[in-house]
Backbone bond lengths (Angstrom), bond angles and torsions (degrees), N, CA, C in turn:
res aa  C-N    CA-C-N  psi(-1)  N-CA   C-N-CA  omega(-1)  CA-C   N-CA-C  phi
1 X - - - 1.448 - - 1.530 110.68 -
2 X 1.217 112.39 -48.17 1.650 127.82 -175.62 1.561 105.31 -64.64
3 X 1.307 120.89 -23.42 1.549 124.88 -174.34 1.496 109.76 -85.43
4 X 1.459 93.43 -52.60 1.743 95.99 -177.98 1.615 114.32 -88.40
5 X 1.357 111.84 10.33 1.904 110.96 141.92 1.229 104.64 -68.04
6 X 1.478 115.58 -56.42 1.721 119.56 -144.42 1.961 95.29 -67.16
7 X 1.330 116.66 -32.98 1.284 123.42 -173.94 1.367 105.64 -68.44
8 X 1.676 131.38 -41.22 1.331 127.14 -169.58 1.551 87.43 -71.65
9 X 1.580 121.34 -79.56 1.422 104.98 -163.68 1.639 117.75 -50.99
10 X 1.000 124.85 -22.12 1.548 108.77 150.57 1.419 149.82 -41.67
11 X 1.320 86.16 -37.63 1.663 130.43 167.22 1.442 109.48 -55.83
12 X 1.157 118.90 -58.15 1.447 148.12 -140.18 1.622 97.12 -105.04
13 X 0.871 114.33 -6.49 1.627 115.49 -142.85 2.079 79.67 -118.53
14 X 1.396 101.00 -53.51 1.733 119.38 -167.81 1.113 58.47 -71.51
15 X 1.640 148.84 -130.55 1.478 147.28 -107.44 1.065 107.94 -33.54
16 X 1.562 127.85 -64.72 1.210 141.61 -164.81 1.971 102.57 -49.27
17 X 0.980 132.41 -25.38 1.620 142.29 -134.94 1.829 90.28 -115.00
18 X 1.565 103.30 -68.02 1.582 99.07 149.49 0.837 115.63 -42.41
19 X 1.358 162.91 -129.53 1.393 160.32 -106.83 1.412 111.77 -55.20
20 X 1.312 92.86 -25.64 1.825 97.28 -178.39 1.588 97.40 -77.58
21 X 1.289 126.43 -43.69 1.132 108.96 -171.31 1.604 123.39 -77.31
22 X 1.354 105.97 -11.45 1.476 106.09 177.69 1.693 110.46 -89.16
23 X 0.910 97.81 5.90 1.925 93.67 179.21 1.778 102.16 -68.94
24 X 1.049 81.60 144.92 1.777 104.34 -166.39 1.885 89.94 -70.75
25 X 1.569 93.14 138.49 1.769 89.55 -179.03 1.497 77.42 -125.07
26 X 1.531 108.09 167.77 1.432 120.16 166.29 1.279 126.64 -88.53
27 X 1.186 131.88 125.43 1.541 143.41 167.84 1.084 126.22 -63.39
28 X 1.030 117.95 138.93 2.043 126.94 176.55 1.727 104.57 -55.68
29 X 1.515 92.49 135.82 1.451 86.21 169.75 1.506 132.27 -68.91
30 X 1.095 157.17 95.73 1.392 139.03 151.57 1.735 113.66 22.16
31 X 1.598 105.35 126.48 1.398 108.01 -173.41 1.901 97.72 -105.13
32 X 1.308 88.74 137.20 1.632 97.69 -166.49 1.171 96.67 -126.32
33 X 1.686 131.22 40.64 1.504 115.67 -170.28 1.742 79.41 -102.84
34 X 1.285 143.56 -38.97 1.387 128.93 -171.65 1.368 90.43 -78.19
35 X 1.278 114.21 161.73 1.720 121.61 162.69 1.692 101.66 -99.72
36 X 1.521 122.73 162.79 1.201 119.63 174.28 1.405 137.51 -94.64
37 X 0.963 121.66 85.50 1.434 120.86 -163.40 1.700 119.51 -85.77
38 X 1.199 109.32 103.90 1.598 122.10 -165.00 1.713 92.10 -62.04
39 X 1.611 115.96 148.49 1.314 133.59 165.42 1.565 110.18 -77.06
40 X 1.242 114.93 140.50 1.508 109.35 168.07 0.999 100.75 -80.74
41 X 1.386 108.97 141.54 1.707 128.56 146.91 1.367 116.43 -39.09
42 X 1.910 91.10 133.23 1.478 102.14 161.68 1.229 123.34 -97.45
43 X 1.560 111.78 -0.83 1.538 114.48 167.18 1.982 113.13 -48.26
44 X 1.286 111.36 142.52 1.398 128.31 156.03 2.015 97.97 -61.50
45 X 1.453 111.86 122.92 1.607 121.37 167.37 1.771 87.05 -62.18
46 X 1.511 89.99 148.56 0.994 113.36 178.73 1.628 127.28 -75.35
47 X 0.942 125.45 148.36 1.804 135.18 -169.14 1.459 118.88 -65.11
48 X 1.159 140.02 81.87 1.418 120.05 -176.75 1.636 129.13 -51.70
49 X 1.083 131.45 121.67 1.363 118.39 -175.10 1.637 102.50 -123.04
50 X 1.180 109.58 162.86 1.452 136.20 173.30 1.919 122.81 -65.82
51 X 1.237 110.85 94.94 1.493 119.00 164.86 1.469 106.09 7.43
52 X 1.441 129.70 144.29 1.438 121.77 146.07 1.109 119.55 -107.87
53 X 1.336 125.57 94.61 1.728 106.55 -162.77 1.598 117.71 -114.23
54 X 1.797 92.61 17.02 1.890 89.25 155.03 1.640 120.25 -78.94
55 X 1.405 140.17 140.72 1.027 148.27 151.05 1.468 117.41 -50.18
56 X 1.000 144.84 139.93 1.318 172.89 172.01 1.358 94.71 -80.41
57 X 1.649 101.67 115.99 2.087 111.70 175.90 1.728 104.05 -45.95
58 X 1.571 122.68 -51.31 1.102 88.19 -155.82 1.782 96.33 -91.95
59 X 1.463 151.08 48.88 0.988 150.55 171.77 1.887 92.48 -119.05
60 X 1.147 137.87 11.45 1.210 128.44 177.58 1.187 105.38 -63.97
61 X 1.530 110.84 -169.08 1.455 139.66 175.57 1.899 109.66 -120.19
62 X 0.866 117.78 116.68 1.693 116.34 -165.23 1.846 79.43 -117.85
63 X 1.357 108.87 116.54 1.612 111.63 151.82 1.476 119.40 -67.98
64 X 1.574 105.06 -47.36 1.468 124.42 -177.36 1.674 117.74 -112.64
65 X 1.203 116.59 166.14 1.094 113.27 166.57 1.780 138.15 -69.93
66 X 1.574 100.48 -3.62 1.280 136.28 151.38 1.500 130.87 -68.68
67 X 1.437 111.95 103.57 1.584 106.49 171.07 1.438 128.16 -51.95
68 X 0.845 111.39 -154.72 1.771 111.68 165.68 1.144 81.32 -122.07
69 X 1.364 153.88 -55.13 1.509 127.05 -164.86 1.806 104.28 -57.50
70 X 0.996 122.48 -23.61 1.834 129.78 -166.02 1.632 92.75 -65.77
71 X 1.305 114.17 -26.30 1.362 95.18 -137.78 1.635 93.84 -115.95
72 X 1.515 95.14 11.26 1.934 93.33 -175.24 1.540 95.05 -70.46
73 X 1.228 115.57 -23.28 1.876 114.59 -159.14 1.442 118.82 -49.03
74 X 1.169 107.74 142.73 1.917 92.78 179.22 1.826 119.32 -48.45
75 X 1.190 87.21 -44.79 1.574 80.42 171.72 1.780 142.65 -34.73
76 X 1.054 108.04 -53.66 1.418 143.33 174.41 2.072 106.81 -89.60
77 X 1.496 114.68 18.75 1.104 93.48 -167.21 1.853 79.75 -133.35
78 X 1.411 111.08 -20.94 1.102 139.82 -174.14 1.919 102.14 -40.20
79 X 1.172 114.73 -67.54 1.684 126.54 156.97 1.086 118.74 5.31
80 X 1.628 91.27 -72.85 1.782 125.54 -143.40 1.411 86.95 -91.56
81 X 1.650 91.37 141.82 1.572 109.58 -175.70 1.567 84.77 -93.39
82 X 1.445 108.40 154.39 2.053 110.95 152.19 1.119 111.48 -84.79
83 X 1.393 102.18 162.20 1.777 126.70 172.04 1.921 91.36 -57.68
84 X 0.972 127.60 16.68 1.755 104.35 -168.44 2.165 79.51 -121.42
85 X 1.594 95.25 -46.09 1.585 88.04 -166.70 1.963 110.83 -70.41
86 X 1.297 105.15 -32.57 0.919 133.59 146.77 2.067 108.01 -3.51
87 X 1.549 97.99 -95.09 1.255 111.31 178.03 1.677 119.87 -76.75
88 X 1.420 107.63 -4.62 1.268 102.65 163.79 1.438 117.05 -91.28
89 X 1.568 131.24 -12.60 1.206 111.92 147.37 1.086 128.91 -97.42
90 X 1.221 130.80 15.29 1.784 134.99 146.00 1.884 104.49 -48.34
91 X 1.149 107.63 -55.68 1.248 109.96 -167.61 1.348 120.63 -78.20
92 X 1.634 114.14 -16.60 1.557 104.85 171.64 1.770 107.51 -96.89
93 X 1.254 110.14 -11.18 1.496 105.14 178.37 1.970 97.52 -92.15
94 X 1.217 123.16 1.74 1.698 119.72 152.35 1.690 119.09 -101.19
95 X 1.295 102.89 -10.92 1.630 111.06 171.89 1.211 98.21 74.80
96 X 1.248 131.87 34.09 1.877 121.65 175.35 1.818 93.06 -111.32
97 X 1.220 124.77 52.12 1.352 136.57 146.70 1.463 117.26 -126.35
């Protein structure tokens, strides 16, 4: 019983000691009788260079397990109508051939 008094006001005692030390004290003002005059740099300005805005093959986006180079082959191209067959049946399903 006699220990765990002596421990609270110990307790109590450190709190009290903190608080004192966190009280806000006031600071010196800043001396503004020089003005500040920044040094120029001895760095070299820097180089402007040009965007790179090709992608790097292996940073692509693959939907499929098919490249786009895979798929130029006749095989795989076989499907796909062209922009030429394309507009040639626009024009026979309007009859202006």
């Amino acid at each position: 019983m006699e220990r765990e008094r002596q421990q609270k006001l110990e307790e109590q005692e450190e709190i009290k000691r903190l608080r004192k030390e966190l009280i806000p004290k006031a600071q010196l003002m800043p001396y503004f009788e020089r003005p500040f005059v920044p040094r120029r740099s001895e760095k070299q300005p820097t180089v402007p260079r040009e965007p790179k805005f090709c992608i790097p093959r292996h940073k692509t986006i693959r939907c499929c397990r098919m490249s786009c180079n895979d798929m130029s082959g006749p095989s795989q191209l076989q499907h796909l109508p062209s922009s030429v067959e394309k507009t040639e049946a626009l024009y026979k399903n309007r009859g202006l051939q």
